[in-house]
C-alpha positions as CSV (number, residue, x, y, z in Angstrom):
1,X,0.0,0.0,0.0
2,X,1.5,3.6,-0.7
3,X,2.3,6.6,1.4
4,X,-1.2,8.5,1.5
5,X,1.0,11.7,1.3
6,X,2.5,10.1,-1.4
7,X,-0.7,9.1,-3.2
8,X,-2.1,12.5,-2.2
9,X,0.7,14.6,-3.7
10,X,0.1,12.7,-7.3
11,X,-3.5,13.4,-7.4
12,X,-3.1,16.8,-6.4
13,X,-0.6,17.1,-9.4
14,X,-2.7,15.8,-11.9
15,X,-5.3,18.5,-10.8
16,X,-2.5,21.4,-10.5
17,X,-1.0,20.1,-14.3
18,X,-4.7,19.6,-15.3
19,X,-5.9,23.0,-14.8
20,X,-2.7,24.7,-16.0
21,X,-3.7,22.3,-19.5
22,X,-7.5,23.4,-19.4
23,X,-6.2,27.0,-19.3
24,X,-3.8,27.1,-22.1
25,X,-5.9,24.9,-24.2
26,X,-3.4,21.8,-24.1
27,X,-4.8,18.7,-24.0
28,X,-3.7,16.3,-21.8
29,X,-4.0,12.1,-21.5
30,X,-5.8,10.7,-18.4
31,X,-3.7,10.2,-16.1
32,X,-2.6,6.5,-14.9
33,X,-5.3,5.2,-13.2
34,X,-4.8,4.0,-9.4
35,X,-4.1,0.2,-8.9
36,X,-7.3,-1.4,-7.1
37,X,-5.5,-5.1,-7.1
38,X,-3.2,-4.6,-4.4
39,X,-2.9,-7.0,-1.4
40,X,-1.2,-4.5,0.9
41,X,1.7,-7.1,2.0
42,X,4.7,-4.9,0.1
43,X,5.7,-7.3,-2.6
44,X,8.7,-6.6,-4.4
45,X,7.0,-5.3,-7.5
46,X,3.9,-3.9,-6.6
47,X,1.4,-2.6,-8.1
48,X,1.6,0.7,-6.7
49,X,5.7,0.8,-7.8
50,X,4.6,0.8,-11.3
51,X,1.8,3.4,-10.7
52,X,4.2,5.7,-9.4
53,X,6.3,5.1,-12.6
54,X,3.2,5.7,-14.9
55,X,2.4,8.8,-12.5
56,X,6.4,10.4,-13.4
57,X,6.0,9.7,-17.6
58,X,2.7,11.4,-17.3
59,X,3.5,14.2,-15.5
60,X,7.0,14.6,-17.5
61,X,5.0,14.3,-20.8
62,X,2.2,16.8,-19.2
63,X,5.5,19.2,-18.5
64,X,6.7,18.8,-22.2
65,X,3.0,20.0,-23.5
66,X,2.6,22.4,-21.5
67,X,6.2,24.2,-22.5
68,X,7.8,23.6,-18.9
């Protein structure tokens, strides 16, 4: 299971790199969507390690659209 602040921070991005999209007229993918298949014991590999992966190449792709 992630760090809520963690979890917390990357939603809050999406909104933050959403809006900044919305009002320059960029249009941005959906963002990764959050794992719902995790057993919470902290495998090596989790579901949540490759979230946080998919949540750093869409916000560095957001960052290229957007100019940044």
């Amino acid at each position: 299971m992630p760090d809520n602040s963690d979890r917390d921070a990357a939603l809050a991005m999406f909104a933050s790199l959403q809006q900044r999209a919305a009002k320059a007229g960029v249009t941005l993918r959906q963002p990764p969507s959050e794992p719902d298949t995790c057993c919470g014991r902290g495998c090596n590999g989790c579901v949540w390690e490759g979230w946080y992966e998919a949540v750093d190449y869409w916000r560095e792709e957001a960052l290229l659209k957007l100019g940044d």
